[in-house]
VOBA-1610 file (N, C-alpha, C; in pm, whole numbers, padded with zeros to 5 digits, always signed):
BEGIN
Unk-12543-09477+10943Unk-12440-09573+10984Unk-12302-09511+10959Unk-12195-09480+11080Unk-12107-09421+11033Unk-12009-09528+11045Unk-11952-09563+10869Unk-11882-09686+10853Unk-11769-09651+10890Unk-11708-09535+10873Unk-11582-09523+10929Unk-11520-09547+11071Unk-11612-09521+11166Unk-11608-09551+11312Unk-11628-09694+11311Unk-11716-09768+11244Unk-11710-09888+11279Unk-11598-09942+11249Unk-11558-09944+11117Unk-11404-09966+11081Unk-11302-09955+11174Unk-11283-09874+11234Unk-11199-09818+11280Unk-11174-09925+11475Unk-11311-09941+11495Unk-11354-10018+11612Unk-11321-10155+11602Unk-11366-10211+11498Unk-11316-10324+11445Unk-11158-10348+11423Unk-11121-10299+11389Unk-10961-10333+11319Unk-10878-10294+11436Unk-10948-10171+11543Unk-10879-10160+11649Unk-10875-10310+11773Unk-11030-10344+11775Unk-11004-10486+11825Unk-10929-10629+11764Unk-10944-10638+11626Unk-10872-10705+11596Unk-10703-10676+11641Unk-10661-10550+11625Unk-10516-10529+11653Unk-10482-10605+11788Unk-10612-10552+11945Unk-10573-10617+12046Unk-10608-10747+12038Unk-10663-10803+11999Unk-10659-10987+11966Unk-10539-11049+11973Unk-10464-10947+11849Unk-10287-11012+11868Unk-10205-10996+11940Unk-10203-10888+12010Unk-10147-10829+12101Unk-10129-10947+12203Unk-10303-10973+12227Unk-10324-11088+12384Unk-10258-11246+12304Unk-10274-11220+12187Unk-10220-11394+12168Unk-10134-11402+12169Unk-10038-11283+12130Unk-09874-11280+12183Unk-09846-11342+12280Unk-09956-11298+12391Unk-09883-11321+12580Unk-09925-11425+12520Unk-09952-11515+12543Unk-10057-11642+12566Unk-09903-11731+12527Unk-09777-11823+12617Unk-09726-11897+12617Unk-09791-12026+12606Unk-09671-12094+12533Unk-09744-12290+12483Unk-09783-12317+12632Unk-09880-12383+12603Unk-09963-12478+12687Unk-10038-12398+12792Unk-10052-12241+12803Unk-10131-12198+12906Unk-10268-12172+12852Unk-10342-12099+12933Unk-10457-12126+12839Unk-10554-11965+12806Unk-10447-11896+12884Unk-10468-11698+12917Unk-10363-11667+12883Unk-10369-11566+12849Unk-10238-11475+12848Unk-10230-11351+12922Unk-10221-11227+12886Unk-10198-11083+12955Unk-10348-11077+13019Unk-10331-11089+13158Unk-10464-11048+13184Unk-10527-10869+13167Unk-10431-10798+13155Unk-10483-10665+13173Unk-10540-10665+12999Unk-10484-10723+12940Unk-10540-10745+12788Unk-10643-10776+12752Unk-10684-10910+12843Unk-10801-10978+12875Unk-10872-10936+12865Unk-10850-10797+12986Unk-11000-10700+13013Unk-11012-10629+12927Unk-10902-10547+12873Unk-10925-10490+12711Unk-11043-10551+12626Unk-11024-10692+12632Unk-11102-10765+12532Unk-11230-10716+12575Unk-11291-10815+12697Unk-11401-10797+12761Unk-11476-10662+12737Unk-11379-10573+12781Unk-11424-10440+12789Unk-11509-10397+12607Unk-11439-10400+12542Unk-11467-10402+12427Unk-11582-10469+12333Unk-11577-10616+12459Unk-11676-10700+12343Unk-11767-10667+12304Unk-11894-10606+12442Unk-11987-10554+12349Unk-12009-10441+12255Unk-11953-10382+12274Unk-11956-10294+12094Unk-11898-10345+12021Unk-11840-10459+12005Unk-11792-10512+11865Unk-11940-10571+11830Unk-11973-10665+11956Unk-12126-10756+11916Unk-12223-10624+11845Unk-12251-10494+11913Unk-12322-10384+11829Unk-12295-10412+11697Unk-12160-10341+11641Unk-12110-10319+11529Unk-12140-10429+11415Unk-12084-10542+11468Unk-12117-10734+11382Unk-12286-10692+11329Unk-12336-10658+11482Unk-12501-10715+11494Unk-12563-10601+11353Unk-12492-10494+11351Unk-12544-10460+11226Unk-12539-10443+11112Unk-12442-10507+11115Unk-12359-10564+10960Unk-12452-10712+10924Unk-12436-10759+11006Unk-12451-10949+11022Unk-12481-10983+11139Unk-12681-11020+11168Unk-12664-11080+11326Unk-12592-11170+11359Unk-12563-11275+11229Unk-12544-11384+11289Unk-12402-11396+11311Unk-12311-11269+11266Unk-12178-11269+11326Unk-12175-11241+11464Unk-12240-11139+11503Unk-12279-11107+11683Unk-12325-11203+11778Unk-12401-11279+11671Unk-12427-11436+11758Unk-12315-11504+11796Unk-12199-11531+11760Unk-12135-11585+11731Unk-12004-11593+11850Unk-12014-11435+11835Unk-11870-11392+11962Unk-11878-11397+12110Unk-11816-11524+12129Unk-11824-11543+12297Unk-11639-11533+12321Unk-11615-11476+12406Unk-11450-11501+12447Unk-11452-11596+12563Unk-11580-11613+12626Unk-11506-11737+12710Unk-11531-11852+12652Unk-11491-11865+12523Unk-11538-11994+12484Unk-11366-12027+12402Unk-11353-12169+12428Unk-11265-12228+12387Unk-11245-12182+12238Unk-11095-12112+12300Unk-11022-12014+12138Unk-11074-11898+12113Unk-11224-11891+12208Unk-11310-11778+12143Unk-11223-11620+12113Unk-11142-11589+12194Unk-11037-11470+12075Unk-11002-11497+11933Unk-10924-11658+11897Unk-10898-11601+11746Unk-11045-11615+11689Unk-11180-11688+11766Unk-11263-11701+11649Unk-11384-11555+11652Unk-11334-11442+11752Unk-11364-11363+11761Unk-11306-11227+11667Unk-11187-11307+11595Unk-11067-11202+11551Unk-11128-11245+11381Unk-11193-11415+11389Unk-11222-11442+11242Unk-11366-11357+11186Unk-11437-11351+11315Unk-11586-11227+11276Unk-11569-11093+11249Unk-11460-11080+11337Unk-11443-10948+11272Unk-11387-10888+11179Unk-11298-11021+11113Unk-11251-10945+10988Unk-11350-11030+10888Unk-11441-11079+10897Unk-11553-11101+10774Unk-11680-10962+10809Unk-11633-10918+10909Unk-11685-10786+10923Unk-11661-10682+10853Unk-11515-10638+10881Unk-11398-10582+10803Unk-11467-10604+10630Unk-11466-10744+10601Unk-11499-10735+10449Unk-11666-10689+10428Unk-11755-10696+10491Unk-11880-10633+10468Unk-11872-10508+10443Unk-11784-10445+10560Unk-11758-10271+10555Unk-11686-10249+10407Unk-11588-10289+10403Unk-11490-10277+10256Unk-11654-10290+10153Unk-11681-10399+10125Unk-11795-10384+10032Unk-11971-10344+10013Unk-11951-10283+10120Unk-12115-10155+10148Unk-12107-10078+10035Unk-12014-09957+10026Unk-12033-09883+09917Unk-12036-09962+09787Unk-11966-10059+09734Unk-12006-10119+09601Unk-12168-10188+09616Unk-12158-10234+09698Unk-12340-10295+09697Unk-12420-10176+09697Unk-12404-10031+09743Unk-12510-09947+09722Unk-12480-09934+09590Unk-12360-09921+09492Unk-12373-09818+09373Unk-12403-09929+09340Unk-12390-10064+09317Unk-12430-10219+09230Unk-12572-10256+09220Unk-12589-10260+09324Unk-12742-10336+09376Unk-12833-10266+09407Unk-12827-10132+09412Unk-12953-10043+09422Unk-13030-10043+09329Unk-13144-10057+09370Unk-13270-10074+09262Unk-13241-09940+09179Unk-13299-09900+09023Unk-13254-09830+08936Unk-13363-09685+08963Unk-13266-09583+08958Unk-13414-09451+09003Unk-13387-09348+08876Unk-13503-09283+08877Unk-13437-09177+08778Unk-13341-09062+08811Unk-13273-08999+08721Unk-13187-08903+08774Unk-13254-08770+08639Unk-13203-08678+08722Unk-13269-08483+08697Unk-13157-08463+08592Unk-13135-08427+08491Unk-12976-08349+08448Unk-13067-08208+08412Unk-12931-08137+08524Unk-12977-07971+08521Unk-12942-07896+08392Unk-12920-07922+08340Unk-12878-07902+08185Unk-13015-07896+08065Unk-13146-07986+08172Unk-13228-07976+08092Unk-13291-07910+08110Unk-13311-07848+08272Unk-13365-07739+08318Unk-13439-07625+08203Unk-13544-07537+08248Unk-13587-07441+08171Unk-13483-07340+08149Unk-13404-07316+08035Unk-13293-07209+08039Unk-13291-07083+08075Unk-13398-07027+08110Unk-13410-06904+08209Unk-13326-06966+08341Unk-13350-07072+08395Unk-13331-07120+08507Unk-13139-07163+08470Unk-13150-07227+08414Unk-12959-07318+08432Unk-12872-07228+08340Unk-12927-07190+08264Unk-12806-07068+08154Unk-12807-06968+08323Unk-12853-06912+08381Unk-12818-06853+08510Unk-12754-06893+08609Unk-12827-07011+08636Unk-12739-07091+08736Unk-12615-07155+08725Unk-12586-07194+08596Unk-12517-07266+08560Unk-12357-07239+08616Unk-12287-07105+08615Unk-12192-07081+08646Unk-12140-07097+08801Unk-12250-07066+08861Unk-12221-07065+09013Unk-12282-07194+09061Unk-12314-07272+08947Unk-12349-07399+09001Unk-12191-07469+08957Unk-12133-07464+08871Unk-12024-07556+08814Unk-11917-07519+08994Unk-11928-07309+09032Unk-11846-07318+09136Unk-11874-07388+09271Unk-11961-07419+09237Unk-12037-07530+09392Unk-12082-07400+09457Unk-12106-07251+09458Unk-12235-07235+09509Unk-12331-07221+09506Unk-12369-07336+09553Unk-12527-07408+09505Unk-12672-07294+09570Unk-12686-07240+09661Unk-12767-07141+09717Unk-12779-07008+09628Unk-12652-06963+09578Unk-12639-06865+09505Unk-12709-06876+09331Unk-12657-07028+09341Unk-12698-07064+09170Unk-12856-07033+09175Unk-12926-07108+09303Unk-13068-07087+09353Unk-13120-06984+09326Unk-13029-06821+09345Unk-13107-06682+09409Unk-13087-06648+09266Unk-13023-06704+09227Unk-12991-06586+08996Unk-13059-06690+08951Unk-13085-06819+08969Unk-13203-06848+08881Unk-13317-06796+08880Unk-13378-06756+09022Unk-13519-06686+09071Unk-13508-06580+09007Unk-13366-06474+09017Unk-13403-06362+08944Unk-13365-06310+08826Unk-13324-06423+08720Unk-13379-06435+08595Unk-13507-06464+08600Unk-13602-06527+08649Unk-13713-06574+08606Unk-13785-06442+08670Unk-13769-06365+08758Unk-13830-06223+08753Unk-13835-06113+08676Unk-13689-06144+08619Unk-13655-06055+08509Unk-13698-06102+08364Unk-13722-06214+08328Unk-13777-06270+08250Unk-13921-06231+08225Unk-13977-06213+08352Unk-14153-06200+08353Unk-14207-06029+08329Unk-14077-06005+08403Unk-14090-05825+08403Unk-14102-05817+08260Unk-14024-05848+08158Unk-14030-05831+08016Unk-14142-05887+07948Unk-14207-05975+08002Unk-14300-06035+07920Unk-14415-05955+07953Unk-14434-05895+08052Unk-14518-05796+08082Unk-14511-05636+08088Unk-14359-05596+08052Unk-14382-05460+08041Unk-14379-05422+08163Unk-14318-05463+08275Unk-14326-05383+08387Unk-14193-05402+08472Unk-14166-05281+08504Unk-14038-05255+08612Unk-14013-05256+08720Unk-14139-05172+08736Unk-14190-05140+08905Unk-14210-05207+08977Unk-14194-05340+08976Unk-14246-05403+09069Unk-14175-05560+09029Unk-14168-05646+09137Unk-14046-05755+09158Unk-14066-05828+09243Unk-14016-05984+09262Unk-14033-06071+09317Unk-14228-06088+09363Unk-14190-06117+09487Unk-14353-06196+09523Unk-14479-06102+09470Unk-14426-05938+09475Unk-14558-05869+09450Unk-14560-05887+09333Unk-14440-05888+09190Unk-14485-05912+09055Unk-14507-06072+09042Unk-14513-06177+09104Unk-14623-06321+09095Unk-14741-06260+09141Unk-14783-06203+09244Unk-14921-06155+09307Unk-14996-06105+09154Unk-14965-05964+09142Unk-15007-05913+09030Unk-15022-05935+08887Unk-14951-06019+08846Unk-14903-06090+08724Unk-15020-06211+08707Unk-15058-06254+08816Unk-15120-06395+08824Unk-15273-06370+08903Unk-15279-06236+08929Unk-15403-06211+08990Unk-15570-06247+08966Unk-15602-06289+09070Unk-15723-06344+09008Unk-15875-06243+08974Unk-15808-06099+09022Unk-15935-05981+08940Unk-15838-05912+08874Unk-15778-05915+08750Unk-15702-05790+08685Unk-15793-05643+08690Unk-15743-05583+08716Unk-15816-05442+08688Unk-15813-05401+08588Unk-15896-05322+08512Unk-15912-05238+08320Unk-15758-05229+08302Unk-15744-05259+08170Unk-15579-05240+08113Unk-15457-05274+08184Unk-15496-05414+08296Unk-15369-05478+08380Unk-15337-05585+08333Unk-15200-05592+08262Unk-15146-05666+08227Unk-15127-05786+08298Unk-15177-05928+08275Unk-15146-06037+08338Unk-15163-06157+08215Unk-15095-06266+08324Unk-15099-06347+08258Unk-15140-06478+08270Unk-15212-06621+08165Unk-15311-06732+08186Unk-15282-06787+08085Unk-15234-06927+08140Unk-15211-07018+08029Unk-15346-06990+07911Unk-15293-07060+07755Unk-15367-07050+07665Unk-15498-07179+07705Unk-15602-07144+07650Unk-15692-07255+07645Unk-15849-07169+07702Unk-15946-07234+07646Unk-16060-07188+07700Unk-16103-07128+07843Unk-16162-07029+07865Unk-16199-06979+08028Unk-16293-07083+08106Unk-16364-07158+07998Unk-16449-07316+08002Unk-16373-07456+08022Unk-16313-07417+08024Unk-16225-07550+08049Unk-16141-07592+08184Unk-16227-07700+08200Unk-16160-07755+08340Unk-16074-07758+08352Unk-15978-07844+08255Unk-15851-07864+08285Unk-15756-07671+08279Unk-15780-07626+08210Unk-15750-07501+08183Unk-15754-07377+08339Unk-15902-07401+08330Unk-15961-07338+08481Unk-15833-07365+08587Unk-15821-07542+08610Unk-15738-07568+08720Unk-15574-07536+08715Unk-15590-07552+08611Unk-15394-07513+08586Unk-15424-07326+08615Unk-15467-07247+08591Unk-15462-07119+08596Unk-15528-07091+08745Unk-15560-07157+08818Unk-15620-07126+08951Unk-15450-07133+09022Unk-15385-07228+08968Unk-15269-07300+09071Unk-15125-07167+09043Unk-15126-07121+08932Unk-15032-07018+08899Unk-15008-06955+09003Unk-15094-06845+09072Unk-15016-06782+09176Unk-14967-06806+09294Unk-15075-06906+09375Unk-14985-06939+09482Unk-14871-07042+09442Unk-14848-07117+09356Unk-14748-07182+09334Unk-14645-07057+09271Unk-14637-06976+09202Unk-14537-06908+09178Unk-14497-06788+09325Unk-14607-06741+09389Unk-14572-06661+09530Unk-14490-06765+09609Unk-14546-06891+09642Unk-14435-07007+09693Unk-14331-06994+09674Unk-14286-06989+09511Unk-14162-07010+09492Unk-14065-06957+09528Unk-14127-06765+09552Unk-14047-06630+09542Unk-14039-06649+09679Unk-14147-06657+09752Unk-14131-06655+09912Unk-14090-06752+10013Unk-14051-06859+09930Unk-14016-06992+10031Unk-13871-07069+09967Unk-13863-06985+09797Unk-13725-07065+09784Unk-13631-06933+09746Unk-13696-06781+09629Unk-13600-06689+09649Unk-13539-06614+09744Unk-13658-06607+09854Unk-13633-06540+09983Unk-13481-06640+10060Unk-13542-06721+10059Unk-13464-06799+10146Unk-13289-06815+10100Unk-13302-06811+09920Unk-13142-06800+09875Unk-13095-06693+09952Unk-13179-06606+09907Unk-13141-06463+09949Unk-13089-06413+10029Unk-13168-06427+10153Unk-13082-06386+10264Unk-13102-06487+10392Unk-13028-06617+10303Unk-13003-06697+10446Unk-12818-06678+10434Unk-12807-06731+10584Unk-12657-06685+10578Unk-12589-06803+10637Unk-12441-06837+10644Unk-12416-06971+10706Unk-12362-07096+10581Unk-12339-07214+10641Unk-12309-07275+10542Unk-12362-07261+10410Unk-12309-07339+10324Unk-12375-07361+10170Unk-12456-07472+10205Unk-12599-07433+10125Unk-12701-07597+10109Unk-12625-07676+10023Unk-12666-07817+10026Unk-12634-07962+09948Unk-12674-07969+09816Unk-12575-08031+09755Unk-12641-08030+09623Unk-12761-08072+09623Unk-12764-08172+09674Unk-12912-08225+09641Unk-13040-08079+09675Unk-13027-08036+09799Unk-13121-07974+09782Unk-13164-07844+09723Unk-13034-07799+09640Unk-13031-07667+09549Unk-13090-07770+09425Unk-13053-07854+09404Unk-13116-07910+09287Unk-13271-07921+09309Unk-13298-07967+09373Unk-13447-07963+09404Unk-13538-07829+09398Unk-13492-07727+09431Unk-13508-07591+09419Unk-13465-07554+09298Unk-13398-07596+09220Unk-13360-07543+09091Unk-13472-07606+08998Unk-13539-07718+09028Unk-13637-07812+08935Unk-13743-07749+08971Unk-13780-07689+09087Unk-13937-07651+09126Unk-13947-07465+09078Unk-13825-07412+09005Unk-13842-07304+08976Unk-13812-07336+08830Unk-13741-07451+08752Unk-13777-07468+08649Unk-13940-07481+08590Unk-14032-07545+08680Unk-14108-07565+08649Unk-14205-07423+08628Unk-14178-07306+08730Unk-14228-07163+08753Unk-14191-07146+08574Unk-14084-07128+08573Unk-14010-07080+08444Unk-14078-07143+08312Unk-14153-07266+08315Unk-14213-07316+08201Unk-14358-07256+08196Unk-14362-07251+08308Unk-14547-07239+08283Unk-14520-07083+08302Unk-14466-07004+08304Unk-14467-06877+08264Unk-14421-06813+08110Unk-14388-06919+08103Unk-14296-06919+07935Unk-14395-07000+07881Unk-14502-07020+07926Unk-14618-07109+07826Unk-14748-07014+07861Unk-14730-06916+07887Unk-14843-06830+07966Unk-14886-06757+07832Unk-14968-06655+07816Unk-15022-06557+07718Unk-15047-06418+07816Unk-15017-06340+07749Unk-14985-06171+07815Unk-15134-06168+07787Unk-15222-06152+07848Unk-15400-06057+07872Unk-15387-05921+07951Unk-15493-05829+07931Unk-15551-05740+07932Unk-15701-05760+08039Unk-15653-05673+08144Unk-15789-05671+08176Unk-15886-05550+08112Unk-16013-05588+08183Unk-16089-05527+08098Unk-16187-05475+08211
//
């Protein structure tokens, strides 16, 4: 709903309302006809605009009806006041949701981001959180050579080869719940590298929305915990 255009539609018809009641001399019962048609011309997108604020203001507006200009001039400025008070009824009356503070983020993730998030670029904050959390993993495993999606591949692999360093949450090799959380590690961490670092990386063009760098900043927080809750193994 773009309130500003409606605003703007509204208050512009109200302006010609007065305009035509100007002409309108005692005892006639019209005034400026070229005004007239102004009106006419106009009415139905005001009835739009009313109708989706308030049907029953759109119901309401007839101009060929006795007076029907000023009582067309009175809908639209109880229109006028709906628009004025939209934004307080969303921040007032919106049912209560939870909110993210990136601050709580996994600190691999927001001690990185954090700076180029305070400068609003939010895409960038995205691509140094990912690669702290690469650089983070490289250390926990002893390895250099290798980065982004291929060190999730290898890191999280499901045959380590003799003396390959990887890594599996703690907990029994018997254990269901255990089993399933360590099945989900790699393609959820290859996801991350290939569908949210790639994409910081080298997309080009506007900046993304906060909202949706935040969202990307929470789904690589989460990479960042369960790798920081992982145990370094040995294959064998």
């Amino acid at each position: 709903m773009n309130r500003q255009w409606m605003r703007q539609r509204l208050e512009e018809f109200d302006k010609l309302v007065v305009r035509y009641l100007g002409t309108r001399r005692a005892g006639e019962v019209f005034g400026d006809d070229k005004l007239r048609q102004e009106l006419h011309r106009a009415e139905p997108t005001i009835k739009q605009i009313l109708g989706a604020l308030d049907p029953r203001l759109a119901e309401q507006i007839n101009l060929d009806d006795w007076a029907g200009e000023s009582s067309a001039r009175n809908l639209v400025n109880r229109g006028l006041g709906i628009l004025s008070d939209m934004d307080e009824w969303a921040a007032n009356l919106a049912p209560e949701a939870p909110t993210v503070s990136a601050d709580q983020f996994h600190p691999w993730v927001w001690d990185a981001a954090r700076t180029f998030w305070e400068s609003k670029h939010y895409r960038k904050a995205v691509d140094v959180a990912a690669n702290a959390i690469n650089a983070h993993t490289q250390t926990k495993v002893g390895r250099t050579d290798i980065f982004d999606v291929d060190l999730m591949n290898q890191v999280f692999t499901d045959k380590p080869k003799p003396g390959q360093v990887y890594l599996r949450f703690p907990g029994s090799p018997t254990d269901l719940t255990a089993k399933s959380r360590n099945r989900a590690l790699r393609p959820f961490a290859e996801g991350c590298f290939a569908g949210i670092r790639n994409h910081a990386a080298h997309e080009h063009g506007p900046d993304w929305s906060e909202q949706m760098a935040l969202e990307y900043l929470a789904t690589l927080s989460v990479l960042a915990r369960w790798i920081d809750e992982c145990v370094v193994m040995h294959g064998s």
